[in-house]
C-alpha positions as CSV (number, residue, x, y, z in Angstrom):
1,X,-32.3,-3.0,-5.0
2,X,-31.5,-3.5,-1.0
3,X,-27.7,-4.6,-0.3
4,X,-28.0,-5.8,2.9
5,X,-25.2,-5.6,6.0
6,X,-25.2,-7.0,8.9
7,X,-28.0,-7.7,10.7
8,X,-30.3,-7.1,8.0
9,X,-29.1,-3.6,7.9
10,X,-29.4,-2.2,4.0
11,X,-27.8,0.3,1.9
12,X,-28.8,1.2,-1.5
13,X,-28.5,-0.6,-4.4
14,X,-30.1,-0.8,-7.7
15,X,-28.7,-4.4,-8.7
16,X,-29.0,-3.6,-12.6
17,X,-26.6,-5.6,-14.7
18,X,-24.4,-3.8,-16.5
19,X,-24.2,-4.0,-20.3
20,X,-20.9,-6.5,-20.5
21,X,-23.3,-9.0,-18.6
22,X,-21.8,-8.1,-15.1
23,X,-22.7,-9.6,-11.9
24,X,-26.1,-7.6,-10.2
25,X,-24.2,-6.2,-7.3
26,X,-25.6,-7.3,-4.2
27,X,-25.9,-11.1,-5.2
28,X,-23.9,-13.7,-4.1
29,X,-22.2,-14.2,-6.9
30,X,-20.9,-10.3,-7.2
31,X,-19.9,-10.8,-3.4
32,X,-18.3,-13.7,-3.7
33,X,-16.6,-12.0,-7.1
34,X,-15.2,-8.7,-4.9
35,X,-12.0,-11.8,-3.5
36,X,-11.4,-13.2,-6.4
37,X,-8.2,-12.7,-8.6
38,X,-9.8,-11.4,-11.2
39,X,-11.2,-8.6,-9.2
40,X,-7.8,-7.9,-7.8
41,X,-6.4,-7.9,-11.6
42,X,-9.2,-5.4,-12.6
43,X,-11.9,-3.9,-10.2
44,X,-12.0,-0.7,-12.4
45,X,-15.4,-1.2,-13.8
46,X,-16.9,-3.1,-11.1
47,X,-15.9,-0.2,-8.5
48,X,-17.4,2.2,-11.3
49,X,-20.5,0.3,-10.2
50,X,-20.2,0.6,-7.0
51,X,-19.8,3.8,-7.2
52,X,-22.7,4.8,-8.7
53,X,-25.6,1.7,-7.6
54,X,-23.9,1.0,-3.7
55,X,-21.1,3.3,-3.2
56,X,-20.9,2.4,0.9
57,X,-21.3,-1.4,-0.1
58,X,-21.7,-4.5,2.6
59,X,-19.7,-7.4,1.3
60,X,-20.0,-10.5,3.8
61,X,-16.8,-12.1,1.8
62,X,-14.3,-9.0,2.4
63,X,-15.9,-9.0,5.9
64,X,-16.6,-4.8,5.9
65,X,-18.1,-2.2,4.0
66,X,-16.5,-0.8,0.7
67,X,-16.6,3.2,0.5
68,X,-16.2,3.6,-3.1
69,X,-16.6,7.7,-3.5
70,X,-14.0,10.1,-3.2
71,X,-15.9,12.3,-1.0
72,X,-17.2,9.7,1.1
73,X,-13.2,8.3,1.8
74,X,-12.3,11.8,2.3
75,X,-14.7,12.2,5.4
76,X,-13.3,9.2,6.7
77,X,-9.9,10.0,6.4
78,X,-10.3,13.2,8.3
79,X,-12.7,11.6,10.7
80,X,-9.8,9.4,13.1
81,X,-12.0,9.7,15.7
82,X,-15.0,7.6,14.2
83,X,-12.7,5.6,11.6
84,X,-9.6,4.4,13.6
85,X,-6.6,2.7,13.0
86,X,-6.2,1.3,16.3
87,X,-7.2,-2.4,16.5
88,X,-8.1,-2.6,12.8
89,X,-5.6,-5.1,11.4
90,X,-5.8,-7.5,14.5
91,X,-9.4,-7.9,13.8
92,X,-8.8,-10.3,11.1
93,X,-8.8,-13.2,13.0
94,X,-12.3,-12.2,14.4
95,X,-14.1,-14.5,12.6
96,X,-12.0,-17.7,13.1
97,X,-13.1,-20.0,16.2
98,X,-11.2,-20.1,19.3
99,X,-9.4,-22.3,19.1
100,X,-7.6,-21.0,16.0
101,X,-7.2,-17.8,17.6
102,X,-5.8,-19.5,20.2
103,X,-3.2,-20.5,18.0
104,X,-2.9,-16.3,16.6
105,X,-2.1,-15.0,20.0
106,X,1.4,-13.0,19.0
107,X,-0.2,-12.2,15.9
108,X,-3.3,-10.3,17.9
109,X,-0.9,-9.0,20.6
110,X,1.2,-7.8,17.9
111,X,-1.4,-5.6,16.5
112,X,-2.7,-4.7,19.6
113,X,0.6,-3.0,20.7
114,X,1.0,0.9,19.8
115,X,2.6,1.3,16.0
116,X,2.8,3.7,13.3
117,X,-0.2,2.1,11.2
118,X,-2.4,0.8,14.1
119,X,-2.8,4.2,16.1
120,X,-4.3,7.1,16.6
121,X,-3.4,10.8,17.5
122,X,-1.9,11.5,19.9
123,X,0.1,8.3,20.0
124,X,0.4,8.3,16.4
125,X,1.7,11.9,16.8
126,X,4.3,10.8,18.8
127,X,5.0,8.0,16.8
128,X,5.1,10.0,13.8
129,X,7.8,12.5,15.2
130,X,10.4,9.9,15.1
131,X,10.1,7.8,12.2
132,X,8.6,11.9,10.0
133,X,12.4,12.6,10.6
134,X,13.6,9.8,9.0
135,X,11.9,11.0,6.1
136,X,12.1,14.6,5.8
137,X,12.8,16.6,3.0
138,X,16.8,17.1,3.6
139,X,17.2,13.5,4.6
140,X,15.9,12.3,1.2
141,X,18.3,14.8,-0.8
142,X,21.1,13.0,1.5
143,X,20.2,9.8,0.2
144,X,19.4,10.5,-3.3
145,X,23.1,9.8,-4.5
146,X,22.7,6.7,-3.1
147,X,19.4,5.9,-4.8
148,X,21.3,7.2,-7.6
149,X,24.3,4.7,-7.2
150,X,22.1,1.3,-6.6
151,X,19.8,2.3,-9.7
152,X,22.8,2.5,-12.2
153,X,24.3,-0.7,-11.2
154,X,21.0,-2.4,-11.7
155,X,20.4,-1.1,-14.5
156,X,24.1,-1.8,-15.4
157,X,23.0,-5.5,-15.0
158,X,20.1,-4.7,-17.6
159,X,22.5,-3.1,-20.1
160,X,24.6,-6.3,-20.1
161,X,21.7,-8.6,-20.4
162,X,19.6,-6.8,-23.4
163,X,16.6,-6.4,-21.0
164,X,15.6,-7.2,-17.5
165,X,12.3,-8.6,-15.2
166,X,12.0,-5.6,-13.7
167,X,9.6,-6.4,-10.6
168,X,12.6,-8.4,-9.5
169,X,15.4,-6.6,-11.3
170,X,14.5,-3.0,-10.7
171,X,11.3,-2.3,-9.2
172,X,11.8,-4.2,-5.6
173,X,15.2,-4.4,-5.9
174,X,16.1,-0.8,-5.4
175,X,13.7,0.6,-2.5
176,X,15.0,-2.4,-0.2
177,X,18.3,-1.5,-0.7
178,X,17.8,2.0,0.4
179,X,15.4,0.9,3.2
180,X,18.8,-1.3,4.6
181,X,21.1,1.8,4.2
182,X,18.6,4.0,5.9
183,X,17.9,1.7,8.5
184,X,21.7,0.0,8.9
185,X,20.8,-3.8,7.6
186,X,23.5,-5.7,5.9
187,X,22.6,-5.6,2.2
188,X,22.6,-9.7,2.6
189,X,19.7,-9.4,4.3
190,X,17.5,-8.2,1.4
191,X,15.8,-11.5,1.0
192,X,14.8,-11.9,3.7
193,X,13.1,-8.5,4.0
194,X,11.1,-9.7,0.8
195,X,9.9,-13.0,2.8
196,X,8.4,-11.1,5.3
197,X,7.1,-8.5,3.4
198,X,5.0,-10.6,1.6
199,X,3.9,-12.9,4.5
200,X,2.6,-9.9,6.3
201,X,0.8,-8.5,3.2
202,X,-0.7,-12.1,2.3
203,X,-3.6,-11.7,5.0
204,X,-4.1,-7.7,4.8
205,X,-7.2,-6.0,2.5
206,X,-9.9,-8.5,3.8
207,X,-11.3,-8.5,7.2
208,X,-11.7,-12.6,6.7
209,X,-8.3,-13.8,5.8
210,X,-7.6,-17.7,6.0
211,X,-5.7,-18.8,8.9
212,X,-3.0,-19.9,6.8
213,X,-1.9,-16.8,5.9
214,X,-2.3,-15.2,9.8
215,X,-0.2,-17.5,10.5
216,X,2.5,-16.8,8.2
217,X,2.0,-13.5,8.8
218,X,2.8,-14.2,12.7
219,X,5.3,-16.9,11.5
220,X,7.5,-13.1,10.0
221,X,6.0,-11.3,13.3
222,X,8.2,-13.8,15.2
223,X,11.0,-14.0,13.1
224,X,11.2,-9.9,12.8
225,X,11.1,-9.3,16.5
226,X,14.1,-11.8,16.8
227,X,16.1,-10.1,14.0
228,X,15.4,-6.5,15.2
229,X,16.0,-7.2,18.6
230,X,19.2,-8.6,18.0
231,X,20.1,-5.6,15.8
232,X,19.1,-3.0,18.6
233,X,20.8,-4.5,21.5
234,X,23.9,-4.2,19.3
235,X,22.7,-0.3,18.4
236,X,22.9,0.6,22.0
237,X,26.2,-0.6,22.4
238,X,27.4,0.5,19.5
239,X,25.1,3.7,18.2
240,X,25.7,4.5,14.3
241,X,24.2,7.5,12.5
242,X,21.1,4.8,10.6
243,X,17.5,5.6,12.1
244,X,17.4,2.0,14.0
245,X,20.2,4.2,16.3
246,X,17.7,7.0,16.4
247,X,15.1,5.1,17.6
248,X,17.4,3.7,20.4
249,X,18.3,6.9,21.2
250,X,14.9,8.1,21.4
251,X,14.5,5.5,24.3
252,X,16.3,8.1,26.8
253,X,13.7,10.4,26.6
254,X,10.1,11.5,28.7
255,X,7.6,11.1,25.2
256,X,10.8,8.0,23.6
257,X,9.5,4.5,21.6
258,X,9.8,1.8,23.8
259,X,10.9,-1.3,22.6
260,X,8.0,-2.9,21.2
261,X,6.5,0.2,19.8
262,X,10.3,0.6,17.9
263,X,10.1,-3.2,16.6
264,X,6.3,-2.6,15.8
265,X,6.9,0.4,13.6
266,X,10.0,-0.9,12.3
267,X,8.1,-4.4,10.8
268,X,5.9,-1.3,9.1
269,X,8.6,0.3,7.4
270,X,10.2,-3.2,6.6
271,X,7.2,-4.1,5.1
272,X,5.3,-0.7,3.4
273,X,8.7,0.9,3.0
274,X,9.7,-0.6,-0.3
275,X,6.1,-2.4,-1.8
276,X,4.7,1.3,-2.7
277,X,7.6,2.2,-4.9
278,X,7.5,-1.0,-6.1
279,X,4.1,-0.6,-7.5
280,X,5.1,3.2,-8.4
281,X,8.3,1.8,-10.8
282,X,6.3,-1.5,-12.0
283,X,2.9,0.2,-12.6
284,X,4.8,3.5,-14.0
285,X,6.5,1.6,-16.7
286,X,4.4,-1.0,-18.0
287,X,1.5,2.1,-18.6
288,X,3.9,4.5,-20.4
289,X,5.3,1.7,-22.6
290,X,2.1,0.2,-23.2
291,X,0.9,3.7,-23.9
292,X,4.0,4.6,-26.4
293,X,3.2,8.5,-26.5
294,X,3.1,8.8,-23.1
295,X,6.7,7.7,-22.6
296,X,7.7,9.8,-25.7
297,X,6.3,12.7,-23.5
298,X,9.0,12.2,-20.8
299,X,11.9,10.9,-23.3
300,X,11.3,14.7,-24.8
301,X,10.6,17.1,-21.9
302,X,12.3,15.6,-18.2
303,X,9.8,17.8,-16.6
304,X,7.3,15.6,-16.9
305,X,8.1,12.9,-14.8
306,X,7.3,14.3,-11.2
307,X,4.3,14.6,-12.9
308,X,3.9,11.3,-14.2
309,X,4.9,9.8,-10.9
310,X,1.6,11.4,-9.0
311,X,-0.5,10.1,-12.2
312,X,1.0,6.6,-11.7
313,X,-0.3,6.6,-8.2
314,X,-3.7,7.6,-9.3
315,X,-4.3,5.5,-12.1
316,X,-2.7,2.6,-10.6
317,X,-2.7,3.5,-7.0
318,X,0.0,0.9,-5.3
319,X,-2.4,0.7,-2.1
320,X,-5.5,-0.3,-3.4
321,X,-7.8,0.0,0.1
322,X,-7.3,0.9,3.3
323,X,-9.5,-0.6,6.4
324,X,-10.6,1.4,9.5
325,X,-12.2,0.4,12.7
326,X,-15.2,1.9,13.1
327,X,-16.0,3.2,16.5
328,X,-19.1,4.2,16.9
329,X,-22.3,2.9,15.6
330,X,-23.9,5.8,13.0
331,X,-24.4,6.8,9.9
332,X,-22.6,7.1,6.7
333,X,-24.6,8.2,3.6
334,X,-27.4,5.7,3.7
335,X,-25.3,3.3,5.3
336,X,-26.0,2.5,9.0
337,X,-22.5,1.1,10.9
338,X,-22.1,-0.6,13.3
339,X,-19.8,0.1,16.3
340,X,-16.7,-2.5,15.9
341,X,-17.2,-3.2,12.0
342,X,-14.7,-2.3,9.6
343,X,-15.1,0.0,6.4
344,X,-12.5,0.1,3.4
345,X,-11.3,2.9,2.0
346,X,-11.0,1.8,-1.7
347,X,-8.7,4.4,-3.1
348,X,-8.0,3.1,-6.3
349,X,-12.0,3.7,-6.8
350,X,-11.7,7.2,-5.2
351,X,-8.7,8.1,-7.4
352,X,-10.9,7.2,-10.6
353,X,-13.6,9.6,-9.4
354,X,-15.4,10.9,-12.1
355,X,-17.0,13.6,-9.8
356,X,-13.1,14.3,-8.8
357,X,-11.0,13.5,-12.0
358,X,-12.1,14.5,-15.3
359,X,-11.4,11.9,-17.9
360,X,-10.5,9.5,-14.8
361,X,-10.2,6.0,-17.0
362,X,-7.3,8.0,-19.2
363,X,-3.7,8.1,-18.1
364,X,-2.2,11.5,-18.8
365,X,1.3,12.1,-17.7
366,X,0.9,16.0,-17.3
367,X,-2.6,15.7,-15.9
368,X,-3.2,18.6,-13.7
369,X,-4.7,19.6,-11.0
370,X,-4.0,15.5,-9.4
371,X,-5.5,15.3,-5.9
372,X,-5.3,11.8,-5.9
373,X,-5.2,10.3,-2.5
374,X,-2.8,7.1,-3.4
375,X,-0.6,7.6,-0.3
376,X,-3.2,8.3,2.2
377,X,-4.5,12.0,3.9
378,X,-4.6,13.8,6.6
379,X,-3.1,12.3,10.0
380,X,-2.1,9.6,8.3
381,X,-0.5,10.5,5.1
382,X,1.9,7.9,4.0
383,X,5.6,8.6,6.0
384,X,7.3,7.3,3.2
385,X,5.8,9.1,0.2
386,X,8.7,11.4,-0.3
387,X,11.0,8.8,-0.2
388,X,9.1,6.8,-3.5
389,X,8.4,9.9,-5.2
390,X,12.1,10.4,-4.9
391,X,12.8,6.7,-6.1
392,X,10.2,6.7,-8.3
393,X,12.2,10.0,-9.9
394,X,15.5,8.6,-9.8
395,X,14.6,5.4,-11.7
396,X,12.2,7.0,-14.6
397,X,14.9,9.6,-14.5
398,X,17.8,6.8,-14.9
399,X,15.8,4.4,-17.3
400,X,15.1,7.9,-19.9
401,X,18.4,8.8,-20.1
402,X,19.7,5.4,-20.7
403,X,16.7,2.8,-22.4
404,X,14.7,5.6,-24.4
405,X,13.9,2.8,-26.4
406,X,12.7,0.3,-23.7
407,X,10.4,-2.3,-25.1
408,X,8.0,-4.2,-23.0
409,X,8.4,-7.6,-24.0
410,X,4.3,-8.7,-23.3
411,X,1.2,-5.9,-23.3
412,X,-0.5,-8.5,-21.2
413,X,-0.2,-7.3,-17.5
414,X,0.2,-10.2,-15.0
415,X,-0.9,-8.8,-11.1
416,X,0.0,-9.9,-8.6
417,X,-3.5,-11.9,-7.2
418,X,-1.9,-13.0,-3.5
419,X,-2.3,-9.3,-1.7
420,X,-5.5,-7.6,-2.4
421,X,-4.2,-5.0,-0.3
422,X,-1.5,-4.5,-3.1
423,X,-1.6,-2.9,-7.0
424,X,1.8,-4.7,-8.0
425,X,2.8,-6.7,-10.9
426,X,4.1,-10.2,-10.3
427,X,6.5,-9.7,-13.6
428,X,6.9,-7.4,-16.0
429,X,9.9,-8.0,-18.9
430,X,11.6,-5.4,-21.4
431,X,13.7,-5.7,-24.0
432,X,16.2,-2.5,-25.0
């Protein structure tokens, strides 16, 4: 049957209901369905729908339309032009009346201002200069004994206990520590970091959010600029070798970051810098222990696990959709878009492809060839992936050689409903 958008615009749908006694896509009810928790907790099948009855899908609750086929996201991806970053998150208080937006003004000036996720070439190009350095290939080996160091006293703390929460005790833990190394924050701070990360997740994978959560996600906008404008005014007098002094640095210069576009993409690495290889660790281990032979694989052949990792983020991919702005008004398979509405990339749909992946419901650690798009492609490639694959490798690499016996405690996975932008487990327990 007709899904309609908005407007009365349609794209095709056949509304069947599947065998299980699923929702008819296009009803109310599935709509309504696509923001619940139980969607976020497990949207394989329904996406499997999608993909196959609606796969460029109007849903009024989400507030944009769901792209659901690999080939369909791919055209977007490479398509900045049409499908933008710029503007994209600060159109989530669009829908609220004025006089709450009134009350989101740093919040849509934030978003408004130049950063690494909410541009386009060629500032993004420019923006992406600086912070690509940060991560480059010989500046992860640098700080993989690090990585090494704070994984082995955590897991220290595990050895003592007989087992560990490892969203908490491994999983987050680690990648914020190396995020305040790289970037020169006192490791007290960690916390903190955590606060706002989820504050200015909360609102992000719908284009309607509540206005409770904008404004806790411009309560952490406030707070950030005040913490990282204390921290750079004391970088310029005092200039270390961490990338916050490279930023400053970059000041000096014809094409440098000013101020706000430094704080701007700073909050982004704050925030996206440590929740992917949270997902990567969490997800990683709960499917090869739940999946016994799978972890077998890696406890016998060490190979395996840069492998595994770039399975782990297809299977589970830790960002589950991406919104884009479109730009101009036109067509996208039967879909007609509108100029100013937003579409969402839903990758953890385009990284269970069947017309992509064969066997794509089965978790193989050696799968081969994985062009998953988990972290993004093209322009906009994820800056950070090389520095959670290398996380990622150090902690599967770490918990092998140490816990090749690792039990999880429950096979019951508990996600993490609060960011639908998010595949992350809100706890996962294992006993040695």
């Amino acid at each position: 049957m007709p899904v309609q958008g908005p407007d009365g615009r349609t794209t095709t749908g056949t509304g069947a209901v599947g065998a299980s006694g699923a929702l008819p896509i296009g009803s109310d009810e599935f709509d309504r369905h696509l923001v619940s928790a139980e969607f976020v907790a497990d949207p394989y099948a329904d996406l499997r729908r999608m993909q196959s009855e609606a796969p460029i899908y109007w849903s009024d609750s989400i507030g944009g339309w769901l792209i659901t086929r690999y080939d369909d996201i791919m055209s977007t991806f490479k398509n900045t032009t049409e499908y933008s970053n710029e503007g994209r998150l600060g159109r989530a208080a669009a829908h609220l009346p004025a006089t709450d937006r009134q009350r989101l003004r740093v919040f849509e000036e934030h978003y408004a201002t130049k950063g690494l996720l909410h541009s386009d070439p060629p500032d993004h190009t420019r923006l992406r200069r600086f912070t690509g350095k940060a991560f480059a290939p010989s500046r992860i080996e640098g700080v993989k004994p690090y990585i090494a160091e704070v994984t082995e006293s955590l897991l220290d703390e595990c050895a003592r206990e007989g087992g560990m929460e490892v969203i908490s005790g491994l999983a987050s833990a680690l990648p914020v520590a190396v995020l305040c190394e790289l970037m020169g924050l006192p490791a007290g701070d960690q916390q903190l970091l955590h606060k706002w990360a989820d504050q200015l997740l909360g609102f992000q994978g719908i284009n309607k959010p509540a206005l409770d959560l904008l404004l806790a996600a411009q309560s952490a906008i406030v707070e950030i600029r005040e913490y990282l404008g204390e921290v750079l005014r004391e970088r310029r007098e005092h200039p270390g070798t961490d990338l916050l002094s490279a930023f400053v640095m970059s000041e000096q210069g014809p094409q440098g970051l000013s101020e706000p576009e430094i704080i701007n993409t700073c909050q982004t690495l704050l925030v996206a810098g440590h929740e992917t290889t949270t997902s990567l660790i969490g997800n990683g281990l709960a499917l090869m222990l739940g999946e016994r032979e799978q972890w077998q694989r890696l406890v016998d052949d060490r190979s395996l696990v840069r492998p595994a990792i770039e399975e782990i983020v297809r299977y589970e991919s830790p960002v589950a959709r991406q919104p884009r702005r479109v730009t101009q008004a036109g067509a996208l398979g039967d879909a007609a878009l509108g100029e100013g509405e937003m579409v969402f990339q839903m990758l953890n749909a385009a990284n269970r492809d069947p017309a992509h992946f064969d066997s794509p419901d089965v978790f193989r650690v050696d799968r081969s060839p994985n062009q998953h798009v988990g972290f993004g492609f093209g322009a906009h490639f994820c800056v950070g992936a090389p520095l959670a694959r290398a996380e990622g490798e150090v902690a599967f690499m770490a918990l092998l050689e140490r816990f090749p016996d690792l039990k999880m405690d429950d096979p019951v996975l508990r996600w993490d409903s609060s960011k639908a932008n998010s595949r992350v487990l809100s706890s996962l327990t294992v006993t040695l």
